[in-house]
C-alpha positions as CSV (number, residue, x, y, z in Angstrom):
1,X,4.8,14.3,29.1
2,X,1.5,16.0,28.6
3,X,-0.9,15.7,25.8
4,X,-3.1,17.4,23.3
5,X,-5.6,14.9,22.3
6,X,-7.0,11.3,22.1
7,X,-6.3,8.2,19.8
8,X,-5.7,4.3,19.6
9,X,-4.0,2.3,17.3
10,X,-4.9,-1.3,15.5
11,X,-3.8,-4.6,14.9
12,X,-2.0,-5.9,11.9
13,X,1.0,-8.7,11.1
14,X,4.4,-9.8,11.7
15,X,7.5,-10.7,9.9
16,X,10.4,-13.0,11.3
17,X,13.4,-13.5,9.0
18,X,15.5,-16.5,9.3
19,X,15.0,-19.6,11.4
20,X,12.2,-19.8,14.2
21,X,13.8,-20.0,17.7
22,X,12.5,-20.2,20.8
23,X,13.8,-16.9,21.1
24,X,12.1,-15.4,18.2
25,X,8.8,-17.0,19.3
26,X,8.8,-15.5,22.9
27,X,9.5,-12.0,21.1
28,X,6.5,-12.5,19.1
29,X,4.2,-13.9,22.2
30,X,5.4,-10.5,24.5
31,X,4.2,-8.2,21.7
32,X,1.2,-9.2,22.7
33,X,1.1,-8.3,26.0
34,X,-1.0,-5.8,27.4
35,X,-2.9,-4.4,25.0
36,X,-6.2,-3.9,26.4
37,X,-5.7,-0.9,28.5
38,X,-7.9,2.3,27.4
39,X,-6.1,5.3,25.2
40,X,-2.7,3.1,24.3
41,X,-2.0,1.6,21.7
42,X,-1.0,-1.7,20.6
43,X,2.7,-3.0,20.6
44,X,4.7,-2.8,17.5
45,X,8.8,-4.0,17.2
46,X,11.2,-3.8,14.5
47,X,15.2,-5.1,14.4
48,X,17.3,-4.3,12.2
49,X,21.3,-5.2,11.2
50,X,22.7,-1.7,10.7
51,X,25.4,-3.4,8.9
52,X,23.8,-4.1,6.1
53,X,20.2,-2.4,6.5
54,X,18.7,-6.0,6.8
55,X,15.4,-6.4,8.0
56,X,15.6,-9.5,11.3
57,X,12.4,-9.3,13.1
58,X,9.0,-6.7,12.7
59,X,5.7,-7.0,14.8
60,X,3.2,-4.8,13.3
61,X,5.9,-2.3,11.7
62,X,3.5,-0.7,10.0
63,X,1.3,0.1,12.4
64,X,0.7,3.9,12.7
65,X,1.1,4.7,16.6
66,X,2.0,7.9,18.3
67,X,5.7,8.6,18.7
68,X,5.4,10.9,22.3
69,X,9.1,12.0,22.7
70,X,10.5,10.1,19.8
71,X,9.6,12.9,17.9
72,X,12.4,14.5,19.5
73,X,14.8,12.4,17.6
74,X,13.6,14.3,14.0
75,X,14.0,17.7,15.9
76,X,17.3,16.7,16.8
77,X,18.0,15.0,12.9
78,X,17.0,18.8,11.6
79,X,19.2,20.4,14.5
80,X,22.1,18.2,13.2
81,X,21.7,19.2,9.6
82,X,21.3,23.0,10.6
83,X,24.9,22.8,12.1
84,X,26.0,20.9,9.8
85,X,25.5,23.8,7.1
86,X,25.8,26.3,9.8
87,X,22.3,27.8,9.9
88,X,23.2,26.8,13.7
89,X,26.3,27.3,15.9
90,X,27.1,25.4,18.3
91,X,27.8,28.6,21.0
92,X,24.6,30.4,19.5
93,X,22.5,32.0,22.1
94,X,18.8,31.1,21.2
95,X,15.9,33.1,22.2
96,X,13.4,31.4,24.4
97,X,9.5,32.4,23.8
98,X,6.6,32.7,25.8
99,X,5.3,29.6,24.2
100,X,8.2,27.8,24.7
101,X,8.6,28.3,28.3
102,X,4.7,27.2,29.2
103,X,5.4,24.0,27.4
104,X,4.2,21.5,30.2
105,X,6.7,18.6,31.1
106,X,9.4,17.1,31.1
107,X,11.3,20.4,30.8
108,X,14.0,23.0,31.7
109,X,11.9,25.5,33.6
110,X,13.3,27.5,30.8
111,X,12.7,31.3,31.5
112,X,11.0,33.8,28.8
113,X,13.7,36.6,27.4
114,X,15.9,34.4,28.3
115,X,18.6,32.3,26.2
116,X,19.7,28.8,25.7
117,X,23.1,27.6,23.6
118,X,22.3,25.3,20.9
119,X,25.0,23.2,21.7
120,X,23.4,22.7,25.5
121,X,19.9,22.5,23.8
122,X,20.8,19.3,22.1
123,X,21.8,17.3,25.1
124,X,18.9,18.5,27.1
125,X,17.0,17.1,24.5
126,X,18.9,13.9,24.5
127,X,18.8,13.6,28.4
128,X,15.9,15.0,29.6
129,X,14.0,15.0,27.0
130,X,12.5,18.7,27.5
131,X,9.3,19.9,25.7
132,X,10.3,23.8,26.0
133,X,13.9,23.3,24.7
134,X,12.3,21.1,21.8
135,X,9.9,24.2,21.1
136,X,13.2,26.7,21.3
137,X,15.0,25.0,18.5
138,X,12.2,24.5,16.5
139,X,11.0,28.3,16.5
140,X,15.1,29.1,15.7
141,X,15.0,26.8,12.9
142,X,11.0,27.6,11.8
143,X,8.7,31.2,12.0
144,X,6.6,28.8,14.2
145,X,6.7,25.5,15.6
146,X,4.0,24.5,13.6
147,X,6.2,25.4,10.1
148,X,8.8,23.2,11.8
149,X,6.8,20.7,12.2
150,X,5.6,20.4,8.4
151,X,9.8,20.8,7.6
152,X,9.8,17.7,9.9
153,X,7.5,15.6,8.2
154,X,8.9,16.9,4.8
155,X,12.2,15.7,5.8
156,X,10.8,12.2,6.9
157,X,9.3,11.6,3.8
158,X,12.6,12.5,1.8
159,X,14.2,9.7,4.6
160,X,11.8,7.0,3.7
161,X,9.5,7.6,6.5
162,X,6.2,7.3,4.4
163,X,4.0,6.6,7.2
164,X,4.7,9.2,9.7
165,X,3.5,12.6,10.4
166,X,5.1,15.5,12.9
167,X,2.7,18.2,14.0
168,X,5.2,19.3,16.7
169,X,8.9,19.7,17.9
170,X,8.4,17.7,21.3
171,X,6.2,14.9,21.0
172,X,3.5,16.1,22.8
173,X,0.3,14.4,21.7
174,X,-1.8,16.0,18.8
175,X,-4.4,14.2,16.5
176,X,-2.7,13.1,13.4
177,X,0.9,13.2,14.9
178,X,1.6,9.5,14.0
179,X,4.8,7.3,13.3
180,X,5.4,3.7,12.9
181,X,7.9,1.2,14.1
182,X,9.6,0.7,10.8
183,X,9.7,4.6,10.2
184,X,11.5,4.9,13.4
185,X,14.2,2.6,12.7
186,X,14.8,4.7,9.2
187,X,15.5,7.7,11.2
188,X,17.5,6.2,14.0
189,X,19.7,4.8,10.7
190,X,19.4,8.6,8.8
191,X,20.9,9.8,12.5
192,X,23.8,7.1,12.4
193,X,24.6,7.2,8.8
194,X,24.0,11.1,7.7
195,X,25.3,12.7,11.1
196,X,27.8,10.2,12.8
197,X,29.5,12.6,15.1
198,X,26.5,14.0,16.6
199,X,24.8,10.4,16.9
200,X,27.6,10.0,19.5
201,X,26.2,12.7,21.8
202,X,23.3,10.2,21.9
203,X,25.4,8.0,24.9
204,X,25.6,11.4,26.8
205,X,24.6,9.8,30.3
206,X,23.8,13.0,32.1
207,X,23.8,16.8,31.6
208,X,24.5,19.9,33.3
209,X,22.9,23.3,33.4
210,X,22.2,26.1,35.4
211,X,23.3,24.2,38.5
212,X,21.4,20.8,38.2
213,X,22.0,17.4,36.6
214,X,20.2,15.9,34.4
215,X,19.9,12.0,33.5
216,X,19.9,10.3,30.0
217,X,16.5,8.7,30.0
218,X,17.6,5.6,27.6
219,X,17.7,2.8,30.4
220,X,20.0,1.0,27.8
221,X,22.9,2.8,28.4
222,X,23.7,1.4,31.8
223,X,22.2,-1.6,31.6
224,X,22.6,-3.1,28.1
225,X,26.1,-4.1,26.7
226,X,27.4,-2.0,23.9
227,X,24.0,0.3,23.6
228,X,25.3,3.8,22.7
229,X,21.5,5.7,21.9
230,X,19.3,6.8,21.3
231,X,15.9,7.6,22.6
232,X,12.4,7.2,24.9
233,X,9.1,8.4,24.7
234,X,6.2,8.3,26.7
235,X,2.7,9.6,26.4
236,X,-0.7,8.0,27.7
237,X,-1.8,7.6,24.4
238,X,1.1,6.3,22.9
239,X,2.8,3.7,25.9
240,X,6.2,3.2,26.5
241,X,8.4,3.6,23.8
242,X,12.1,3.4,22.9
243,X,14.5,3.3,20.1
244,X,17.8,1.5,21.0
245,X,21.0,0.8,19.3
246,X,23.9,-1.1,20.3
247,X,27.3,-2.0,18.7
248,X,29.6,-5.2,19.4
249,X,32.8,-6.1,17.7
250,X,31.8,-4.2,14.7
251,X,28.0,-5.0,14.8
252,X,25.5,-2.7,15.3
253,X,21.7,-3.7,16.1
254,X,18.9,-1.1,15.6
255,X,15.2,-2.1,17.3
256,X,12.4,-0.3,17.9
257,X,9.6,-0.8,20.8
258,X,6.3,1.1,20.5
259,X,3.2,1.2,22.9
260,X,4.2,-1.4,25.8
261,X,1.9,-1.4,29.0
262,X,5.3,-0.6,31.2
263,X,8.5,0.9,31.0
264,X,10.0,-2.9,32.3
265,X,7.6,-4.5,29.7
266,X,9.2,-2.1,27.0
267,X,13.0,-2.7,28.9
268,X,12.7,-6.5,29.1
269,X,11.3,-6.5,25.7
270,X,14.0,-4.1,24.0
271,X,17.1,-6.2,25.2
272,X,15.2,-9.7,24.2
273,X,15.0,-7.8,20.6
274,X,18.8,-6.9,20.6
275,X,20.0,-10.6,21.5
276,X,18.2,-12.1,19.3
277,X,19.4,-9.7,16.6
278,X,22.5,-9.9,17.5
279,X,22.3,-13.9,18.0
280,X,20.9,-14.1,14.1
281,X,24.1,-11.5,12.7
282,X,27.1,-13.3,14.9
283,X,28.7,-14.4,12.0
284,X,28.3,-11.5,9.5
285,X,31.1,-9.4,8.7
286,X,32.1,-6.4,10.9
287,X,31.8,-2.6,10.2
288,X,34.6,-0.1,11.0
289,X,32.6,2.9,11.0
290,X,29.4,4.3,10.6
291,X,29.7,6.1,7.8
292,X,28.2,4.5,4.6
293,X,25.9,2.7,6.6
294,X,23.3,1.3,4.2
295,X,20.0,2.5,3.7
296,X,17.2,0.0,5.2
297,X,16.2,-2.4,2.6
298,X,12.9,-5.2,2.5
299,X,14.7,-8.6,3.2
300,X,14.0,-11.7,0.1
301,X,13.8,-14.9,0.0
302,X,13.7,-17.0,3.4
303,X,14.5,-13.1,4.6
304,X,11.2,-12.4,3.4
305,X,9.9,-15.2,5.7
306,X,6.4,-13.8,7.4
307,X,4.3,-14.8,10.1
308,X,1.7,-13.4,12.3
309,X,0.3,-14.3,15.7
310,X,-3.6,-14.7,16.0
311,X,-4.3,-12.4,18.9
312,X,-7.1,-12.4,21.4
313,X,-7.4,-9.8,22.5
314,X,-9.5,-7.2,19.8
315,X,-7.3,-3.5,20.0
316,X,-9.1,-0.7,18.8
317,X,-8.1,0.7,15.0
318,X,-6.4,4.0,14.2
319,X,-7.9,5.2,10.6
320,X,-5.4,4.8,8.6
321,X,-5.1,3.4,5.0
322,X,-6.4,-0.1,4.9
323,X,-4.4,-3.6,5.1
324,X,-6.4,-6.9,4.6
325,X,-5.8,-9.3,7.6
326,X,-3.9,-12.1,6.7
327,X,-5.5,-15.6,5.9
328,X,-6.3,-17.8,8.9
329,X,-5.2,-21.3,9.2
330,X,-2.3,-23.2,10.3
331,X,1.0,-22.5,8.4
332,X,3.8,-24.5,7.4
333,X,7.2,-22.1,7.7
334,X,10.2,-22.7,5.6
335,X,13.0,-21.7,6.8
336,X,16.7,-22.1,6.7
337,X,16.6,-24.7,4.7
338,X,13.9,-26.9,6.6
339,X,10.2,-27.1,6.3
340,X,8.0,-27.4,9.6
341,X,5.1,-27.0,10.5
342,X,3.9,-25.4,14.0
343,X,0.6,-26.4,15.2
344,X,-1.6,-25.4,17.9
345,X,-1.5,-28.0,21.1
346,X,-4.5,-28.8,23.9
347,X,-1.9,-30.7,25.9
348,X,0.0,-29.5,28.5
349,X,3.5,-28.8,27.0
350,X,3.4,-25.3,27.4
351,X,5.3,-23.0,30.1
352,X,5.2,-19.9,31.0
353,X,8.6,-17.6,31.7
354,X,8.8,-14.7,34.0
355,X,13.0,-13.7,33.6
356,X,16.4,-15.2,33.7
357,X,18.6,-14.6,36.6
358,X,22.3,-14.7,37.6
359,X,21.2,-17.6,40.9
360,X,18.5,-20.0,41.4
361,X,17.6,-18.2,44.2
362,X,16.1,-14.8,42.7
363,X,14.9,-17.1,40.0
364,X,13.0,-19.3,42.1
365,X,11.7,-16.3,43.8
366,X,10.5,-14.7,40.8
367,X,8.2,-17.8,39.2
368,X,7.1,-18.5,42.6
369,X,5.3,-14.7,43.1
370,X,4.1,-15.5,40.1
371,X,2.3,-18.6,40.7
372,X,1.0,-16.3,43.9
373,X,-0.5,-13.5,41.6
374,X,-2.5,-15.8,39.4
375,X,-3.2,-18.9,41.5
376,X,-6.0,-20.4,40.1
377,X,-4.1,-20.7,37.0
378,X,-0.6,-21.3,37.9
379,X,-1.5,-23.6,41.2
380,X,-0.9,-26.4,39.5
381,X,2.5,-25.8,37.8
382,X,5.7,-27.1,38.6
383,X,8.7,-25.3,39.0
384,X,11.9,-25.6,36.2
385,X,14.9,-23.4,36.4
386,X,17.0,-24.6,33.6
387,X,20.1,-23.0,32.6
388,X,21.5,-20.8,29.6
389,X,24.7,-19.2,29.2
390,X,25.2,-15.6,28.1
391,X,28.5,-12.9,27.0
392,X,30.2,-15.8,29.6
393,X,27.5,-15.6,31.8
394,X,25.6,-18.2,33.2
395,X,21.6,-17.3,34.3
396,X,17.9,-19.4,35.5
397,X,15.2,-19.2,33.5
398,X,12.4,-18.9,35.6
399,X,9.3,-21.3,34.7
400,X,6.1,-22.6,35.5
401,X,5.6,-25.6,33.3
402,X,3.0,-27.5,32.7
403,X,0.2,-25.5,31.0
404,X,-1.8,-25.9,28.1
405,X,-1.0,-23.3,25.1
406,X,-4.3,-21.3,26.3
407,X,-3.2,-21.4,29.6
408,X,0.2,-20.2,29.3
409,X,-1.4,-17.1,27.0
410,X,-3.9,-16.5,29.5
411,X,-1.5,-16.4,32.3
412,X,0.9,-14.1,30.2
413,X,-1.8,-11.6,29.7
414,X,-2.7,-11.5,33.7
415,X,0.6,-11.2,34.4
416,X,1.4,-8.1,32.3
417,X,-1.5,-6.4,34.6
418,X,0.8,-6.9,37.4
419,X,3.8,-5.1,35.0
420,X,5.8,-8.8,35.4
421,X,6.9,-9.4,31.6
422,X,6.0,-13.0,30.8
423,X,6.9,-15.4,27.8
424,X,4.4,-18.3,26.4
425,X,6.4,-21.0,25.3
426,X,6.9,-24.7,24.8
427,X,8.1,-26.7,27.9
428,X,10.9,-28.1,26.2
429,X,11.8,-24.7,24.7
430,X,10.0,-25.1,21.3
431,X,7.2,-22.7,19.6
432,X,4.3,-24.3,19.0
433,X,1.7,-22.2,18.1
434,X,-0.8,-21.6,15.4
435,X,1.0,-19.4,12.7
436,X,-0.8,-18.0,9.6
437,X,0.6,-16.0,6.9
């Protein structure tokens, strides 16, 4: 996409509910990745169980970062309600502007005095993802994009979404146009809850028109088991982002990825985001349809659990309203039941993880380039490929053990500026970093 101005974002807390895994520990290590890089912004996560609007795992939800085409998703949530109380039809012909056909990529090529259908509008926003058609539907539902725009964040603010501000239709960047990872998950729930037939039009894998096909952008949908939506974004200013949902035997997982360095960074870390949600709700009672879908609620209680990383990298601040950083120290965690405490280690129990594969071979492969990017670091590391098992599945997790926990950070950091996604973690599998809360 292009953009229309320049901003960063800033560094806050995160919030685990439930027990700490391994799992749950590499998630919050990879958020960290990366975030150095000039006129990005720093990574923020959020899962969700759509079930029951319970909050399982937030990095720095409240982060305000810029949304690029995610934006797209409240056009589309307006577009929805508009044919819902037929201010739209589906077959309507709709008028396409000057200023909608010099929007600058991704786009149709749309033509001016020429017309689009709404109904073929909305998928070419789903698939594609194209500035000018986002501009089209907002001047059909708006005098100007700009009125839309102030609709949009009217609606989002009626939705929940308190911290997020539209000052477009496509996502294009503008000062002040802003969104967090929380405030995306509301609005991927408003979209599965409010409009559940249209949400479907979210797995549309490609689109036709005018002659040319036209991919779904979500790299979830043929890739990830059960994802069904809904949505990528990508400016310079924002990173790679993506809003993902996916349903199994009656569960459904909402997450939300902002700002990552890469679009593998943001893939790897999406999918580690939905196992892990789904791993915590495995035993929770399914849900038949999406209607009546709960609205997104604060967990309580060992829910409520919250724990930050101390980063070392220092991210440049957004202005935005102020939040005191939380207390340093070592923490003890309660959780499910048990109290531990994680404390920081100088020895070398630490690893570092570059995948999981289907072979020892690729496996292998992959921790060895590793070790070949970063020598002076990883030279001295020994190779373990232990084994997990997946949907049935067996896979190698690729590690270089033997590391102190400084080590195994500073290794993950140099190897997200070779776009390899990297986990810090214990040798033997446990999380044993300094927590504060």
């Amino acid at each position: 996409m292009g953009n229309r101005s320049d901003s960063l974002a800033r560094h806050t807390n995160g919030r685990l509910a439930g027990a700490v895994s391994p799992l749950a520990a590499a998630v919050l290590f990879v958020c960290l990745l990366g975030i150095t890089g000039t006129a990005r912004a720093q990574e923020a996560t959020f899962v969700m169980n759509a079930n029951t609007g319970d909050i399982i795992y937030s990095y720095q939800p409240d982060d305000q970062l810029h949304p690029a085409s995610l934006t797209k998703m409240m056009t589309l949530y307006m577009a929805f309600e508009a044919l819902g109380n037929a201010r739209l039809k589906p077959d309507q012909a709709l008028d396409i502007s000057s200023f909608a056909a010099s929007q600058p990529p991704s786009k149709l090529g749309l033509k001016e005095g020429k017309t689009i259908k709404v109904k073929d509008a909305i998928l070419a926003l789903i698939t594609k993802s194209a500035n000018d058609v986002a501009v089209v539907l907002a001047e059909a539902m708006a005098d100007t994009e700009s009125d839309f725009a102030r609709a949009m964040t009217k609606k989002a603010r009626k939705l929940g979404m308190a911290d997020t501000v539209f000052r477009n239709a496509s996502g294009l960047h503008e000062d002040g146009q802003v969104t967090t990872a929380r405030d995306m998950a509301k609005l991927a729930m408003a979209l599965l809850r409010n409009h559940p037939d249209n949400y479907k039009k979210f797995a549309t894998r490609n689109f036709s028109w005018h002659g040319r096909r036209y991919g779904n952008h979500n790299p979830l949908l043929n890739s990830y088991k059960g994802a069904d939506g809904i949505k990528t974004g990508y400016i310079r200013q924002s990173g790679y982002n993506l809003v993902g949902s996916a349903e199994r035997d009656g569960q459904r997982i909402v997450a939300v990825v902002l700002g990552s360095k890469t679009p593998s960074i943001r893939n790897w870390t999406m999918t580690t985001l939905l196992d892990y949600g789904f791993e915590q709700i495995a035993d929770a009672p399914a849900i038949k349809s999406t209607r009546g879908l709960p609205y997104l609620t604060n967990p309580t209680g060992e829910k409520a659990l919250r724990i930050a990383i101390r980063a070392t990298a220092r991210p440049t601040m957004l202005a935005k309203r102020s939040r005191p950083p939380a207390p340093g120290g070592p923490a003890t965690i309660t959780a499910a039941s048990k109290r531990q405490t994680f404390a920081s280690t100088g020895g070398k129990g630490w690893a570092v993880q570059v995948g999981a594969y289907p072979s020892t071979t690729p496996a292998e492969n992959a921790a060895l380039g590793a070790k070949a990017k970063i020598p002076d670091l990883l030279g001295g590391t020994r190779l373990s490929l232990p084994r997990t098992t997946r949907d049935g599945s067996h896979f190698y997790r690729a590690r270089l053990i033997g590391l102190t926990e400084n080590q195994a950070r500073t290794a993950c950091r140099r190897l997200a500026d070779h776009a390899i996604p990297c986990l810090a973690i214990g040798a033997d599998g446990a999380f044993k970093t300094s927590l504060f809360q």
